[in-house]
C-alpha positions in Angstrom: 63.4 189.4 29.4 63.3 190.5 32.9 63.5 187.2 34.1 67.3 187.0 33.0 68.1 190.2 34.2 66.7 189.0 38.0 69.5 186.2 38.0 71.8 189.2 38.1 70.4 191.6 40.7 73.1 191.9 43.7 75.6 191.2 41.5 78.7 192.9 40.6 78.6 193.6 36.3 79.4 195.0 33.6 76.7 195.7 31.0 77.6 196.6 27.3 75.5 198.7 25.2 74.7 198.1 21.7 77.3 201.0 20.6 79.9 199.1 22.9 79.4 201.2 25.9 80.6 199.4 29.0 78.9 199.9 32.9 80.5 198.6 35.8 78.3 198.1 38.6 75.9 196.5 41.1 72.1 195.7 39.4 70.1 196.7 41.8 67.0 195.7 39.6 65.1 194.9 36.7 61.8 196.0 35.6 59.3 197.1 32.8 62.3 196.9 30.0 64.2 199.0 32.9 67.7 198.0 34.9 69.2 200.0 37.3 72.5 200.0 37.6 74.8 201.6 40.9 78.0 202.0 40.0 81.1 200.4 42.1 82.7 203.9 42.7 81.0 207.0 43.9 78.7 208.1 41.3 75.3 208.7 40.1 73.1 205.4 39.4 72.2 204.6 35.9 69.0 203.6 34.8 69.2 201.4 31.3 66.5 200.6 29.1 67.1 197.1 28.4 66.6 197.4 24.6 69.6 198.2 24.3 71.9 196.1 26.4 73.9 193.6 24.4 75.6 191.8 27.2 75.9 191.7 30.5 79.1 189.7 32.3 79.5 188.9 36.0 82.8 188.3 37.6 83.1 185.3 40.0 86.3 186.1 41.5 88.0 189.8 42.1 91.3 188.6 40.2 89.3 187.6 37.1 87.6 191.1 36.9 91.2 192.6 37.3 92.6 190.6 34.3 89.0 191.5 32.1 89.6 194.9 33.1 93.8 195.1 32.1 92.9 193.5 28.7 90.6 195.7 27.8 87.0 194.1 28.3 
């Protein structure tokens, strides 16, 4: 499982949680059923047991994550 989390390390995502709880941030990385998440904004880091992650989107383009965002994703 940590293989497809890897592809995402760097990026800018958001993760949703199996009760539809949304994290916006930059993976920093993956390991031992473990993702680290640091948000976009300041804040404290999250740490997320994979388990429990549903989804996990990456943006391409700033104006696409504005338009998720506004629609409610």
């Amino acid at each position: 499982m940590n293989e497809l989390f890897r592809e995402f390390i760097g990026r800018e995502c958001t993760i949703t949680l199996v009760d539809y709880v949304d994290f916006v941030g930059t993976i920093e990385f993956a390991t031992d059923g473990w993702v680290k998440l640091k948000p976009d904004e300041d804040g404290d880091a999250e740490i997320i047991n994979s388990r429990y992650i549903i989804s996990i989107q990456h943006y391409t383009s700033p104006k696409t994550k504005r338009e998720k965002r506004k629609a409610g994703f």
